[in-house]
C-alpha positions as CSV (number, residue, x, y, z in Angstrom):
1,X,111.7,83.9,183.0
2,X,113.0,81.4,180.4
3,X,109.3,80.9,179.1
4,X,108.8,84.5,178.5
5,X,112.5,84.5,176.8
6,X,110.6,81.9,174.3
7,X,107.7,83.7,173.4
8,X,109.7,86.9,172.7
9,X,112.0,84.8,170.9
10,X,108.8,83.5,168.8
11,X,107.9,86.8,168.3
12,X,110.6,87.9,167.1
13,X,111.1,85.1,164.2
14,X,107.4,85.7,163.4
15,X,107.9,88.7,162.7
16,X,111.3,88.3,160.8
17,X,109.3,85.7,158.7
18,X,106.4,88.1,158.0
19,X,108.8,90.7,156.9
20,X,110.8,88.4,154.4
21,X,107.5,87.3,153.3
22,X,106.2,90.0,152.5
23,X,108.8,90.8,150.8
24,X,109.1,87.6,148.6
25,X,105.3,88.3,147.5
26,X,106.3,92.0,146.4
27,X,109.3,90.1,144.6
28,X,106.9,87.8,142.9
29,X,104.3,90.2,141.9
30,X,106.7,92.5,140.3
31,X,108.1,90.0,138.8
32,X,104.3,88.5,137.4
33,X,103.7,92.4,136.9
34,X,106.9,92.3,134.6
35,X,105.9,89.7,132.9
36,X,102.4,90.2,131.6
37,X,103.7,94.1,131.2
38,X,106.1,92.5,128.6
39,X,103.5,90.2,126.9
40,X,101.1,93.3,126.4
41,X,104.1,94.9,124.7
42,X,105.0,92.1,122.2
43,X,101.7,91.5,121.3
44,X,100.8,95.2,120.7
45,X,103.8,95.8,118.9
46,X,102.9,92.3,116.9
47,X,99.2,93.8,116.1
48,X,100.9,96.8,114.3
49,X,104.5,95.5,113.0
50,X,102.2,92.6,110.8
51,X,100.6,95.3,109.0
52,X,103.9,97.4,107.9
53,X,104.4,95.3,104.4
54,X,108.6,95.2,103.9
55,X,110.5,95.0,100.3
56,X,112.6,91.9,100.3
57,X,115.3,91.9,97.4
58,X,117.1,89.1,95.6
59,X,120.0,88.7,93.4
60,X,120.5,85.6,91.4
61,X,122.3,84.6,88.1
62,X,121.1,82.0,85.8
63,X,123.3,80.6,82.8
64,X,120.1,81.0,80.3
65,X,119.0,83.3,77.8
66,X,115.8,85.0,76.9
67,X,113.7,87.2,74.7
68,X,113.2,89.1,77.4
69,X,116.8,90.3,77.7
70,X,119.5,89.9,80.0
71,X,117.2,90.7,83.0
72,X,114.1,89.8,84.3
73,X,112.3,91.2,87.7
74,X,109.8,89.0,89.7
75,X,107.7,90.1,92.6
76,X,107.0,87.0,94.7
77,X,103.5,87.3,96.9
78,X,102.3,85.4,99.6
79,X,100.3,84.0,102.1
80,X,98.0,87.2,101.8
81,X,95.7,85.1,104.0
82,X,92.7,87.2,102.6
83,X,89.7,87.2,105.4
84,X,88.9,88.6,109.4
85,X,92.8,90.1,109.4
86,X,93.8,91.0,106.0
87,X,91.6,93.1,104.0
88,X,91.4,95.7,101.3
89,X,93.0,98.7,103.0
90,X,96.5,96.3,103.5
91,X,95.8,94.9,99.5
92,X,96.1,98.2,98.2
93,X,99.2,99.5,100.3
94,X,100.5,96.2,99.1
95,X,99.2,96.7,95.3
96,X,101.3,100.4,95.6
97,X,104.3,98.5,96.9
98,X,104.6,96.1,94.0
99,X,103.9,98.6,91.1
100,X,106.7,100.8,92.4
101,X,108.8,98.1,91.5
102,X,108.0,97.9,87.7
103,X,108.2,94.1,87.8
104,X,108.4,92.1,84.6
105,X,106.1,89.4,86.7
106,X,104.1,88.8,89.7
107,X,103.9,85.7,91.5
108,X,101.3,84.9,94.1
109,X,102.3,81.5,95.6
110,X,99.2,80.5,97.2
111,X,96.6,81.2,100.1
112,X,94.8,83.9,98.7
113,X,92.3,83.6,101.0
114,X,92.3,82.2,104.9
115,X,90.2,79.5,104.7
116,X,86.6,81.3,104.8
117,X,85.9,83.6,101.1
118,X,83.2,85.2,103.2
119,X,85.2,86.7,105.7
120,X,86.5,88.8,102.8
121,X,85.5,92.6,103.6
122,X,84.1,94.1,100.5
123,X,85.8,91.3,97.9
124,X,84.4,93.3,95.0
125,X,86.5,96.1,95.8
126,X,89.3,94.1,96.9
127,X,89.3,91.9,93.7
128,X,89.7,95.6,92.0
129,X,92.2,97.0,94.2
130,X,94.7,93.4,93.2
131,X,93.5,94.0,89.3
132,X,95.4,97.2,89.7
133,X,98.6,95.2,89.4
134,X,101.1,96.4,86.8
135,X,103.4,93.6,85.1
136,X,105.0,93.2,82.0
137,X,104.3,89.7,81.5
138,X,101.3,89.3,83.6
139,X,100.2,87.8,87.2
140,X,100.7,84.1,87.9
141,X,99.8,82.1,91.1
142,X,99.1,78.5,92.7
143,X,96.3,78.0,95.5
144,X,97.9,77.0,98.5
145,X,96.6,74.8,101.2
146,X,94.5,78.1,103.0
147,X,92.0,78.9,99.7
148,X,89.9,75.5,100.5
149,X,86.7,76.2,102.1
150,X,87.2,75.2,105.9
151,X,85.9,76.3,109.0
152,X,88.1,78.9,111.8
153,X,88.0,79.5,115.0
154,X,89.8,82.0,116.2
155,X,91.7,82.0,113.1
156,X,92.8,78.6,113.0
157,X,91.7,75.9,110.7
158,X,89.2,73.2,113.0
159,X,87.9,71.1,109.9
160,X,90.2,69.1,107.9
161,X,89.1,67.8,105.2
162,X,91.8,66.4,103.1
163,X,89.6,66.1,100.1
164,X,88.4,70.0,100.6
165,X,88.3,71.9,97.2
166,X,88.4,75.8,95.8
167,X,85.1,77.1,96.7
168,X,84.0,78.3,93.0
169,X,83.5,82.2,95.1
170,X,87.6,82.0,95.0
171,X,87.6,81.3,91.5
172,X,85.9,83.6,90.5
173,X,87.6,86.2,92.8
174,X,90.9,85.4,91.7
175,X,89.9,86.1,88.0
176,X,88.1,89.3,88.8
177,X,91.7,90.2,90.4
178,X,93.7,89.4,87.0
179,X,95.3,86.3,88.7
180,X,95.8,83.6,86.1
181,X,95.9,80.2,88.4
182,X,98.1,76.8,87.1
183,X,97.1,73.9,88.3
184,X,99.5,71.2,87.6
185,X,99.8,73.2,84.2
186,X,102.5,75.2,82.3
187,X,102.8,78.5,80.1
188,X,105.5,80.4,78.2
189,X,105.6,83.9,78.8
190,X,107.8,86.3,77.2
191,X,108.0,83.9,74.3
192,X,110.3,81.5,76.1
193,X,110.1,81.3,79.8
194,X,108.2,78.8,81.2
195,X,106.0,79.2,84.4
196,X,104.8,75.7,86.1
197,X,102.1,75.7,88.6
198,X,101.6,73.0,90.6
199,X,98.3,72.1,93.0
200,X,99.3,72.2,97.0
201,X,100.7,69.3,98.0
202,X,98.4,68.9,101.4
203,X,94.9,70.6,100.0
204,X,95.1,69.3,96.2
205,X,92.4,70.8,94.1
206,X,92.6,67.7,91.6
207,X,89.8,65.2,90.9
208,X,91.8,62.5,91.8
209,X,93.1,64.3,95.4
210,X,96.5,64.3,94.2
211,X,98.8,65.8,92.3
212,X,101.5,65.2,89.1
213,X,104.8,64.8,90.4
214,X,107.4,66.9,89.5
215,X,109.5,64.6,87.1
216,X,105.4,64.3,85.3
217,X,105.0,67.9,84.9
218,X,108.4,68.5,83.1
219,X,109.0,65.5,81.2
220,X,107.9,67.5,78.1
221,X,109.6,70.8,78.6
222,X,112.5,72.0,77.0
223,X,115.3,72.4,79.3
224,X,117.2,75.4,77.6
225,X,114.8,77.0,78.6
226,X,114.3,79.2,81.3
227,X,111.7,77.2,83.9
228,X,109.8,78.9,87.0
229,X,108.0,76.7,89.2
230,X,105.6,78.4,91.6
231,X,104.6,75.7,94.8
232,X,102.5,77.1,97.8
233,X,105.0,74.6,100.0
234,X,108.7,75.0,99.9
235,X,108.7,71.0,99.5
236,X,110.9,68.4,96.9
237,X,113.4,70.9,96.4
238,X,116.0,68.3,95.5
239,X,113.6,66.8,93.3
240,X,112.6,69.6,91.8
241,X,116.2,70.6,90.9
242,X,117.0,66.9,89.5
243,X,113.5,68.2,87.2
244,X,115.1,70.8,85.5
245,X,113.9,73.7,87.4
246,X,115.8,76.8,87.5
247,X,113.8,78.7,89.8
248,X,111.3,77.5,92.5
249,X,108.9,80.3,94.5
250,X,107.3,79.3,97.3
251,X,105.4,80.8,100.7
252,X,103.5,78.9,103.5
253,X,106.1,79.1,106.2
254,X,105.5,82.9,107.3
255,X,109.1,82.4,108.3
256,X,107.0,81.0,111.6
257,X,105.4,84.3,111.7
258,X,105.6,84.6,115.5
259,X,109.4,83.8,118.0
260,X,110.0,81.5,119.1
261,X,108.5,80.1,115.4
262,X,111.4,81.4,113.5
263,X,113.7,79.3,114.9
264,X,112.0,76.4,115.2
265,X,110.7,76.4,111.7
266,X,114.2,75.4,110.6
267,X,113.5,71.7,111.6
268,X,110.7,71.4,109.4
269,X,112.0,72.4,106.1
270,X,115.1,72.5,103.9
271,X,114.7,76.0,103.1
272,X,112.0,78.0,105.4
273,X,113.0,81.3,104.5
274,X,114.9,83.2,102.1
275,X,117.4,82.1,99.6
276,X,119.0,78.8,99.3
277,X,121.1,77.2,96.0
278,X,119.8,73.5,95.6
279,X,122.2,72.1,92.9
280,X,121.4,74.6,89.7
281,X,117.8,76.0,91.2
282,X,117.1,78.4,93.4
283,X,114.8,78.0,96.0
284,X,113.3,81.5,97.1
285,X,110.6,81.5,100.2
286,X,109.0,84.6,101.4
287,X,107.5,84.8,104.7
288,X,104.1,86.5,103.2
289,X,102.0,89.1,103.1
290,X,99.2,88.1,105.7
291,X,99.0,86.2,109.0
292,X,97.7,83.0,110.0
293,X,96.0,82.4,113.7
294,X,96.9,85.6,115.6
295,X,96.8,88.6,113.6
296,X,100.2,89.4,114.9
297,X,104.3,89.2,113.6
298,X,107.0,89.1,116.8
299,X,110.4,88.6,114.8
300,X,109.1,88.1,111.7
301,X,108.5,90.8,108.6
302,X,105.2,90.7,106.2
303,X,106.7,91.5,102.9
304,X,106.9,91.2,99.2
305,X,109.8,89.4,97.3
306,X,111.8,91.4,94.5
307,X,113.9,88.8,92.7
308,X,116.1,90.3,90.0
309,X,117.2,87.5,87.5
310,X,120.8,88.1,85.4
311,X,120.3,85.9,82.5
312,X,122.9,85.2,80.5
């Protein structure tokens, strides 16, 4: 009698055990199920939100004057990562986007391209499409550390060579696009505003492999004027200020283009994204047009930068 007490006792618990079981696997396969259901959804929404180009706008107020008047509107590009994810169709939604502004200048603050100038769909046509840029005072841009020639994999960069140069393809495409490059160089536009391009500070295009410093490039300027510096890397921003510079515009961030990236960018530089007052400069980063690595944005915004400069 007691043994078959036991067994029906054993049965019993088996079968307690099968049912909680069972039910701990449906728990952990709807839980797995919610999971993957919710990674699908981010990246979907990702795939499309990168390709919805956002207006960004600026305020700022610098204590200079200018024969341009008392205001002066800048569109800042980025990071158009031109290649397998960016391409001609997104260039000339962006193209329409930065005309409707009626900016006095446009700024392209490096990477162009992504790496590869023959993953560019049709660059003829996209060349044309960027030359349809209207701007008072013309276009103005830096490369960035993305327009050297270097080998991808699944978008991201495998080779690297420190000493990689502009492929002379990018050259030439950047010119056929009405992009005037500095390298390390200065101009005056509107007859008194100085822009200063600088080479990356990674993927140099120099001779030497470096580039000027900051204090180098503005020892000969004249500091009542107003002085623009465009540098693909939002780096030296105290040095930069100490230089004279009133405004600095910068990319390469993508504001960490994907989340958790957009928080942890913030230990990495001084000013990822966005507006920040560095003594008298201002430091301006935009998160960029195009997409690096995954052609996908998860709490992040492609966009365009509208700065609106009170001069006074």
């Amino acid at each position: 009698m007691a043994a078959a007490e036991i067994v029906t006792f054993i049965l019993w618990a088996f079968k307690k055990m099968r049912k909680g079981y069972d039910g701990y696997r449906r728990y952990i396969v709807m839980r797995g199920t919610a999971v993957v259901l919710l990674v699908i959804s981010f990246s979907l929404y990702g795939v499309f939100h990168y390709q919805n180009i956002k207006v960004n706008n600026y305020e700022i107020d610098i204590d200079k004057s200018s024969h341009a008047g008392d205001s002066m509107r800048i569109v800042l590009v980025a990071d158009t990562h031109l290649g397998y994810s960016v391409g001609n169709d997104m260039m000339s939604e962006m193209v329409d986007l930065i005309n409707r502004q009626k900016p006095d200048l446009v700024v392209f603050a490096g990477d162009i391209v992504d790496n590869d100038y023959y993953a560019v769909s049709d660059a003829e046509k996209t060349a044309e499409t960027l030359s349809r840029i209207n701007s008072k005072y013309g276009v103005y841009g830096c490369y960035g550390n993305h327009d050297v020639k270097e080998t991808l994999i699944g978008g991201f960069t495998v080779s690297l060579d420190e000493e990689a140069k502009i492929p002379p393809e990018v050259e030439e495409f950047v010119q056929r696009a009405g992009i005037k490059i500095l390298q390390d160089e200065s101009e005056t536009v509107a007859g008194d505003i100085i822009l200063l391009g600088r080479y990356d500070a990674s993927k140099p295009n120099s001779s030497s492999g470096k580039r000027a410093s900051i204090d180098q490039l503005t020892e000969d300027l004249d500091r009542k004027k107003l002085i623009i510096c465009i540098d693909h890397q939002p780096s030296q921003l105290q040095e930069k200020a100490s230089a004279g510079v009133d405004l600095d515009l910068c990319g390469h961030t993508h504001d960490g283009q994907i989340f958790p990236g957009n928080i942890t960018i913030n230990f990495f530089w001084d000013n990822p994204y966005g507006l920040l007052k560095v003594g008298d400069m201002y430091s301006i980063v935009t998160s960029g047009v195009g997409v690096w690595g995954p052609a996908m944005r998860v709490g992040t915004d492609s966009e365009i930068a509208v700065i609106d400069i009170d001069l006074r």
